[in-house]
C-alpha positions as CSV (number, residue, x, y, z in Angstrom):
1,X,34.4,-51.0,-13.4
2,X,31.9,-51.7,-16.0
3,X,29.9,-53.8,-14.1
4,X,29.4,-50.7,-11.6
5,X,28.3,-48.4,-13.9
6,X,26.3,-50.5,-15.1
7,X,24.4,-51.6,-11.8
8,X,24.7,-47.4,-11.1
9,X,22.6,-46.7,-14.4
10,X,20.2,-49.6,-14.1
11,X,19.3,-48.2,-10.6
12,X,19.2,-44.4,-12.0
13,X,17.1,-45.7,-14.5
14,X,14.8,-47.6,-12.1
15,X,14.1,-44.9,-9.7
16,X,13.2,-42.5,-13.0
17,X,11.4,-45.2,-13.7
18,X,9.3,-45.1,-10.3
19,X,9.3,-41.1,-10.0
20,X,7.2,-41.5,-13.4
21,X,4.7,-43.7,-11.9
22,X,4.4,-42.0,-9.2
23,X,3.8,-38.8,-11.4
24,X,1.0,-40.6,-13.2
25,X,-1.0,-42.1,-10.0
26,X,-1.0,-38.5,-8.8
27,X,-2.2,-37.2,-12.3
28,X,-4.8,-39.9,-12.2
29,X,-6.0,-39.2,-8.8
30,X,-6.4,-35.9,-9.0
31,X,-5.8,-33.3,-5.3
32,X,-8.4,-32.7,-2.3
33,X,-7.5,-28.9,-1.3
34,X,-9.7,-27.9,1.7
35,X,-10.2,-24.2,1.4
36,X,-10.7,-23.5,5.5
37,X,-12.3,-23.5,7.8
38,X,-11.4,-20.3,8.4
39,X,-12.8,-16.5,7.7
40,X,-10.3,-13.6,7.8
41,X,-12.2,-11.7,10.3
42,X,-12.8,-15.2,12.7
43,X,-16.7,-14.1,13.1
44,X,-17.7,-17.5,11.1
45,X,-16.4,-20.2,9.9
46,X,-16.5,-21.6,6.1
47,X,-15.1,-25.1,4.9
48,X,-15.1,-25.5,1.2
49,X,-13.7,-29.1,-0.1
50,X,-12.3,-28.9,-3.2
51,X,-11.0,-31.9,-6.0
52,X,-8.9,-30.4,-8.4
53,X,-7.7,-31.8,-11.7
54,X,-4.6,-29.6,-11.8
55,X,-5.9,-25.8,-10.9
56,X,-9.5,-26.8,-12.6
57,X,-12.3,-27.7,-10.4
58,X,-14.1,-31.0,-10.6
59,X,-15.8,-30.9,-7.6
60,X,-17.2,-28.7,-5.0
61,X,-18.6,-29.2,-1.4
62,X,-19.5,-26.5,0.7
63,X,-19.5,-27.6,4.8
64,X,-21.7,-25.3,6.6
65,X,-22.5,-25.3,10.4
66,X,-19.4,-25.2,12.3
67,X,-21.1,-21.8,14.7
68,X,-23.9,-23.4,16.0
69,X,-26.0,-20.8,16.1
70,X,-29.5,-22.1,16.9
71,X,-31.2,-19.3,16.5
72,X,-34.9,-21.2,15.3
73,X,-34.5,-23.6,18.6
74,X,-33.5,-20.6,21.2
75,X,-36.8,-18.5,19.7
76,X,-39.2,-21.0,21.3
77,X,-37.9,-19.7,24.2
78,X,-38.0,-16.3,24.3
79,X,-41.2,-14.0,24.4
80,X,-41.5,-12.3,21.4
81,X,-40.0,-9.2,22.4
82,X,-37.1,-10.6,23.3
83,X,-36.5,-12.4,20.2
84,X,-35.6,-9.3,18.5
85,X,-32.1,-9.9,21.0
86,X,-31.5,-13.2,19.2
87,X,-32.1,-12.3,15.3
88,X,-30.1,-9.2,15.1
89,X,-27.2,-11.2,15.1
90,X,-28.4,-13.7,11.9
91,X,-26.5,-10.9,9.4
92,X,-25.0,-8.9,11.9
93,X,-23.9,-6.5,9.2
94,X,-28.0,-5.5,8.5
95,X,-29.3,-6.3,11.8
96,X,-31.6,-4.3,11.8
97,X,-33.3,-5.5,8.9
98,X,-33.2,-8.6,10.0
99,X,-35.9,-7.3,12.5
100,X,-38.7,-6.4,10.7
101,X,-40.0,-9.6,8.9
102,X,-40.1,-11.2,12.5
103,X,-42.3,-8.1,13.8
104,X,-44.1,-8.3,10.6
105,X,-45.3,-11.9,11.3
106,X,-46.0,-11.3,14.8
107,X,-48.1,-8.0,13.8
108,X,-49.8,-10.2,11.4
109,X,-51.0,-12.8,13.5
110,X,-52.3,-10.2,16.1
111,X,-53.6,-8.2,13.7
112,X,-51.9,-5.1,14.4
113,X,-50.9,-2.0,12.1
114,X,-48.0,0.5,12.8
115,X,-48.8,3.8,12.5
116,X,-47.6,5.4,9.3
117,X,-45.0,7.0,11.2
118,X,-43.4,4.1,12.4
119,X,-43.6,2.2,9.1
120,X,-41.5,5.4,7.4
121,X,-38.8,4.8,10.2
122,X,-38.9,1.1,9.7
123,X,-38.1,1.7,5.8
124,X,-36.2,4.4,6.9
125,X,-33.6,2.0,9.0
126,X,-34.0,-0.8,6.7
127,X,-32.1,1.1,3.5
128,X,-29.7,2.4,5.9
129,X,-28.8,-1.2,6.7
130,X,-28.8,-2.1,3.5
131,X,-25.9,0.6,3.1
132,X,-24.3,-0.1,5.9
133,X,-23.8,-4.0,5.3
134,X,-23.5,-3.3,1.7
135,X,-20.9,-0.4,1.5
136,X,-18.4,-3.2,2.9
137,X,-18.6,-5.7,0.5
138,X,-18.0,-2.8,-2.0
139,X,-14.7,-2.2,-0.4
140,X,-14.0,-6.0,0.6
141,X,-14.7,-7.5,-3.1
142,X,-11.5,-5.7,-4.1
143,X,-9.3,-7.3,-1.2
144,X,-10.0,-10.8,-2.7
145,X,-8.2,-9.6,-5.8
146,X,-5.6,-8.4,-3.9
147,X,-7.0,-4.2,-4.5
148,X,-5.8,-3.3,-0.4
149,X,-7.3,0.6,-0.4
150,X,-11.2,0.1,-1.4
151,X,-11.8,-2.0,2.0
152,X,-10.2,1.2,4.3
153,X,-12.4,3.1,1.9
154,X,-15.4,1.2,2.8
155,X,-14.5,0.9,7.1
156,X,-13.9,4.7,7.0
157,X,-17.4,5.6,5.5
158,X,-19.4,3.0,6.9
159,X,-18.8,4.6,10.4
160,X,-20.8,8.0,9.1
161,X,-23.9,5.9,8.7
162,X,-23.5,3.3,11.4
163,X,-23.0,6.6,13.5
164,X,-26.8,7.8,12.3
165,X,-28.1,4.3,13.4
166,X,-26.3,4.1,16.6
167,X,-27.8,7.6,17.1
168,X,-31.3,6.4,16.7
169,X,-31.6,3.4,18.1
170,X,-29.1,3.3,20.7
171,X,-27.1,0.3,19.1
172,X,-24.2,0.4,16.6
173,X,-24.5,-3.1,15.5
174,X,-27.3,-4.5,16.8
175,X,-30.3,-1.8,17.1
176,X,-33.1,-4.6,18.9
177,X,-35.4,-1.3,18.1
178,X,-38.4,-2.4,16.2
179,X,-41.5,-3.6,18.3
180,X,-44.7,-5.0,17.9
181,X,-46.9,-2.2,16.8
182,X,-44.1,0.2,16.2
183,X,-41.0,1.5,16.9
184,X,-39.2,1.7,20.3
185,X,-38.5,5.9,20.0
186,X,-38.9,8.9,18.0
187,X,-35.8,10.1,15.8
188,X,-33.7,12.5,17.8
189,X,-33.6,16.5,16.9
190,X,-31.0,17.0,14.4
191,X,-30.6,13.7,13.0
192,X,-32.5,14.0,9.8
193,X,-29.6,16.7,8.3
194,X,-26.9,14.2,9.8
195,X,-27.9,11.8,7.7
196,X,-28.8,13.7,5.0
197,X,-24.7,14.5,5.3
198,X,-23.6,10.5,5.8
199,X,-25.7,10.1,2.8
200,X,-23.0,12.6,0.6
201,X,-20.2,10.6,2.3
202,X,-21.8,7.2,0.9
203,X,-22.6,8.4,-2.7
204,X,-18.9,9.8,-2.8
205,X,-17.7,6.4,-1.6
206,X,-19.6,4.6,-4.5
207,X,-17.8,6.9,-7.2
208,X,-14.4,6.3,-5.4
209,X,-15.4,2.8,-5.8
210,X,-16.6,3.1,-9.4
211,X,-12.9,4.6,-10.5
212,X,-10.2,2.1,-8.4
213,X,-12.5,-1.0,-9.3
214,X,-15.1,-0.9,-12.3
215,X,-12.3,0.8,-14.1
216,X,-9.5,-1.3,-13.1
217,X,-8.3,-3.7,-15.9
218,X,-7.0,-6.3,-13.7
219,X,-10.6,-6.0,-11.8
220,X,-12.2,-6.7,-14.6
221,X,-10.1,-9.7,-16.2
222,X,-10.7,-11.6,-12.9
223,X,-14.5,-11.0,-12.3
224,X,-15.9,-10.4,-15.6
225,X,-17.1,-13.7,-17.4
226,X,-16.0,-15.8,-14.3
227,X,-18.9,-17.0,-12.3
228,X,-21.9,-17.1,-14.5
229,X,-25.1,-18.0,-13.1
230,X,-28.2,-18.3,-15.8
231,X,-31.1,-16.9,-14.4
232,X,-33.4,-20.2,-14.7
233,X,-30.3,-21.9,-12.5
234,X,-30.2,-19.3,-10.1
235,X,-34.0,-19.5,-9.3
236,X,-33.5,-23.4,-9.7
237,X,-31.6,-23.0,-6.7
238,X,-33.5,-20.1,-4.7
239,X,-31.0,-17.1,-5.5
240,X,-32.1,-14.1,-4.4
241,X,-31.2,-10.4,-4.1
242,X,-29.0,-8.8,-6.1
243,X,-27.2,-12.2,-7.0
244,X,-30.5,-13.1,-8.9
245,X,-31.0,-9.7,-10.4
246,X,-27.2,-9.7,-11.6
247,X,-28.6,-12.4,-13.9
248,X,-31.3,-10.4,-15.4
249,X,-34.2,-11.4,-13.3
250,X,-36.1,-8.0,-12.3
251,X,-37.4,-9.8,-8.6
252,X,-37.5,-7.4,-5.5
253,X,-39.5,-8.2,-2.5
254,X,-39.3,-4.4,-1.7
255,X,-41.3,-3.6,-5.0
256,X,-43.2,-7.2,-5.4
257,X,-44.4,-7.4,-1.7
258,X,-44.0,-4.2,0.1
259,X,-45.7,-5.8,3.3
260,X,-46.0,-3.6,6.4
261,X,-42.8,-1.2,4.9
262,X,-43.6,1.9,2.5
263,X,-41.6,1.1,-0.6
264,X,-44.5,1.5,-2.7
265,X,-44.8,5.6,-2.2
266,X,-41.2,5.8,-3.4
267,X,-39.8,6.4,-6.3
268,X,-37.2,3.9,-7.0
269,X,-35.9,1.8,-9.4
270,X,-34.8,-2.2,-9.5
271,X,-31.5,-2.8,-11.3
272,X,-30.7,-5.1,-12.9
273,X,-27.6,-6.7,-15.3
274,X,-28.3,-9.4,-18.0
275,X,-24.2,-10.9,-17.4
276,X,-24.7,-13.0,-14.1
277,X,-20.9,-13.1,-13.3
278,X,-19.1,-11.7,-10.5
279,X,-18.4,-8.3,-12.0
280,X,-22.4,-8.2,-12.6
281,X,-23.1,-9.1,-9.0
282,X,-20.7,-6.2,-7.7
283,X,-22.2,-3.8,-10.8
284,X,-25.7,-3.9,-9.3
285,X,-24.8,-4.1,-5.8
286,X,-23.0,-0.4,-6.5
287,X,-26.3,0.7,-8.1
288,X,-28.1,-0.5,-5.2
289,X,-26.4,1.5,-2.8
290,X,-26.6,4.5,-4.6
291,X,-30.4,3.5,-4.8
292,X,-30.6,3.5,-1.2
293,X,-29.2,6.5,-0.6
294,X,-31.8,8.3,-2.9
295,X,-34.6,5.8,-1.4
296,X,-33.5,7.1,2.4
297,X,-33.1,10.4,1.0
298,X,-36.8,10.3,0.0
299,X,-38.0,9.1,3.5
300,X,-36.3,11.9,5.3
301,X,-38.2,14.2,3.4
302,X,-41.6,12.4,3.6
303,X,-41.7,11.1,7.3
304,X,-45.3,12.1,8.7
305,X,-45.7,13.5,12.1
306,X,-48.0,11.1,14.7
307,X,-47.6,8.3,17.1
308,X,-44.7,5.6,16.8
309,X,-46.8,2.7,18.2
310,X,-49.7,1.5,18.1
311,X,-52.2,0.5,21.0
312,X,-50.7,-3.2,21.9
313,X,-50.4,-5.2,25.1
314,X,-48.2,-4.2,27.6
315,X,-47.4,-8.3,28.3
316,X,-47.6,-9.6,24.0
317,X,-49.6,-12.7,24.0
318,X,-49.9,-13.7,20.6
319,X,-53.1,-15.4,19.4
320,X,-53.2,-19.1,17.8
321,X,-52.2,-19.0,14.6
322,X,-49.2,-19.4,11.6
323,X,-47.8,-16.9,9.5
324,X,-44.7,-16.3,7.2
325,X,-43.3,-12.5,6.2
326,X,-40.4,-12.2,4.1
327,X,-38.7,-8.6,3.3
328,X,-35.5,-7.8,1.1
329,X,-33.1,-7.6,3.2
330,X,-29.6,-6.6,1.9
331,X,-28.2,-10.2,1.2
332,X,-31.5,-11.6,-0.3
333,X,-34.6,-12.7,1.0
334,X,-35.5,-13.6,4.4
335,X,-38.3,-15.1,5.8
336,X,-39.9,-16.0,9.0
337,X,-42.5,-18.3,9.7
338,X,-44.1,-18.3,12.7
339,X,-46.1,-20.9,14.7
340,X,-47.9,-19.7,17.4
341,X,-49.6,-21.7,20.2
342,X,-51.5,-18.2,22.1
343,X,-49.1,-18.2,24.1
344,X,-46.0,-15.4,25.5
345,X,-42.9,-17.6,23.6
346,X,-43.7,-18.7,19.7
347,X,-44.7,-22.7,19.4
348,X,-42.1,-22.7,16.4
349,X,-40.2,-20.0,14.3
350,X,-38.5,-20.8,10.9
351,X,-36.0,-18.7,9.3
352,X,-35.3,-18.5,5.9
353,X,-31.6,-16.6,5.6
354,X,-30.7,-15.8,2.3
355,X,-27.2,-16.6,2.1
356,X,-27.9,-19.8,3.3
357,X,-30.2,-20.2,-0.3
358,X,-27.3,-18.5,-1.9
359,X,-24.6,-20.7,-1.3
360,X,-26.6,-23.5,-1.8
361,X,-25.5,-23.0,-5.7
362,X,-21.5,-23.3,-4.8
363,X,-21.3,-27.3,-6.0
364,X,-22.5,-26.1,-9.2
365,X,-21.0,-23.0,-9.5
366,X,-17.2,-23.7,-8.6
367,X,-17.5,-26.7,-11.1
368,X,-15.1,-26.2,-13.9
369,X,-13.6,-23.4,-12.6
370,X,-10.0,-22.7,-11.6
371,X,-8.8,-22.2,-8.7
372,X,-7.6,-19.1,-7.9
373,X,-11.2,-17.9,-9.5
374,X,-12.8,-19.9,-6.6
375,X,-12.4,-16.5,-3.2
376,X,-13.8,-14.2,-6.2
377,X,-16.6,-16.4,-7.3
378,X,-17.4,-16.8,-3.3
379,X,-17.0,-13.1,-2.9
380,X,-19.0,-11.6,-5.4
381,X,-22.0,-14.2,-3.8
382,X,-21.2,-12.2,-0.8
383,X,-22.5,-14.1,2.2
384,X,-22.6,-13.5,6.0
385,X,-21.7,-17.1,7.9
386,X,-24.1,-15.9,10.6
387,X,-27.1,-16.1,8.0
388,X,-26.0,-19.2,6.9
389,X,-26.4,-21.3,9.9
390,X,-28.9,-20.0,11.4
């Protein structure tokens, strides 16, 4: 009998013995933990590969490029018209804006000029994309910390000015509306005090906002301090937008560069937070909006009567040339250049998305952080997967 319990606790202590080592080679090795790919709306797809020491971060790779998009290679065959199609999907949240720096370039090389009336309606549009594709992230930011009512918040009053662009343009989502020279029609009678009345709804959103979420506690303790980006980093890496101006650095294409838009005849102001963390990126975000709103509130006002195109082709034959026009669109800055051979398609078009710049800082960002900081940190970046692979 002695001799069994014996061999019974030389085995108990043997396999105690193994569940340590075990315990130790895990501990040493430390966890992969892929985050995706997957998007809660299944419009994109993210992969972020994550080794964690415990719930820290030590590493952080981002895997981009699972839609395929092509958008750069499908250009060179389109006319230049038509591209407009193609590039209102990059950020299909601001398509419209995602317009105009293509038209710009293609205006430039021919050395075209809207008419003033046309360039009010082009600013005009672009701040009510801004709103539109902004307003959700507003309400969305608070559904990664687990805040359910902002995002039906946002859906609800997003419609009021998504309803003034479909009304416009024709399109909900995807205007294709800008042109070469101009604009493809006049604003519709009665649409200016519509909007002036979606423009209420979206100020009133923004103070809703303000009370569930900048004056939460729990809101606060999760974004505030987490995330911080210095601002020499952030350019390091090519932030842009309001992610870069969250960090203190007063930067906006729409003030610095107003090409082809009227910005410059507004009275506006750039915000700006010296913090760089999450709750900074959704602080100036909300200002922005708000900013919009007064911006768009400014054009309705202002709009000059006259033509909405100018004298152009009716088949668009760009001449020889190369030319690159970036705007602020609501994620950052985005570019085109544009290679042209004289012909009807562009020889070569490059886009430069901002999100795709913007997540560009994720390795270095997510490094040293825990995990269940990781969705805000992402989050408050805010990116559309569409702009990322272009």
């Amino acid at each position: 009998m002695t001799d069994m319990l014996d061999r019974r606790q030389m085995a108990y202590i043997a396999s105690q013995a193994a569940d340590a080592r075990v315990n130790v080679e895990l501990e040493a090795e430390g966890m992969t933990l892929n985050v995706g790919p997957q998007h809660p709306a299944t419009h994109g797809t993210l992969r972020v590969v994550l080794r964690l020491d415990g719930e820290e971060v030590v590493a952080a790779d981002p895997i981009m490029g699972y839609m395929h998009r092509g958008y750069e290679k499908l250009a060179e065959v389109r006319t230049y018209p038509q591209v407009t199609t193609l590039i209102n999907r990059i950020d299909w949240l601001g398509s419209f804006a995602n317009e105009v720096p293509f038209i710009l370039a293609a205006e430039r090389l021919m050395e075209i000029e809207a008419p003033p009336r046309a360039q009010w309606i082009r600013t005009l549009l672009f701040e009510m994309a801004r709103i539109a594709n902004v307003t959700l992230f507003l309400g969305d930011m608070g559904v990664q910390l687990g805040a359910i009512s902002p995002v039906f918040y946002a859906f609800r009053d997003r419609e009021f000015i998504l309803n003034q662009i479909e009304a416009a343009t024709g399109g909900r989502f995807h205007p294709n509306f800008d042109r070469i020279g101009g604009v493809k029609d006049d604003l519709p009678a009665g649409w200016i005090a519509d909007t002036k009345a979606a423009l209420e709804t979206i100020r009133s959103f923004c103070d809703e906002m303000e009370d569930l979420l900048l004056g939460n506690e729990i809101f606060e303790a999760r974004t505030r301090g987490i995330g911080i980006i210095p601002a020499d980093v952030g350019l390091s890496y090519g932030l842009s937008g309001a992610n870069i101006r969250a960090s203190g650095v007063d930067w906006d294409l729409r003030r610095d560069n107003p090409v082809g838009l009227v910005y410059d005849q507004l009275d506006w102001k750039v915000w700006t937070h010296p913090d760089g963390d999450s709750f900074a990126r959704y602080w100036v975000r909300l200002q922005e909006t708000r900013e919009a709103c007064d911006m768009v509130d400014q054009l309705l006002d202002g709009l000059p009567s006259g033509p909405i195109m100018a004298k152009v082709p009716r088949i668009i034959k760009v001449p020889a040339g190369e030319a690159y026009v970036a705007t602020e669109n609501p994620l950052g800055e985005m570019g085109y250049y544009v290679i042209s051979q004289g012909g009807l398609e562009p020889f070569r078009v490059k886009i430069r998305s901002a999100s795709f710049s913007n997540m560009s800082i994720t390795p270095w960002l997510l490094k040293g952080t825990y995990v269940p900081d990781v969705i805000t940190i992402l989050a408050s970046l805010y990116f559309i997967l569409g702009d990322i692979d272009r």
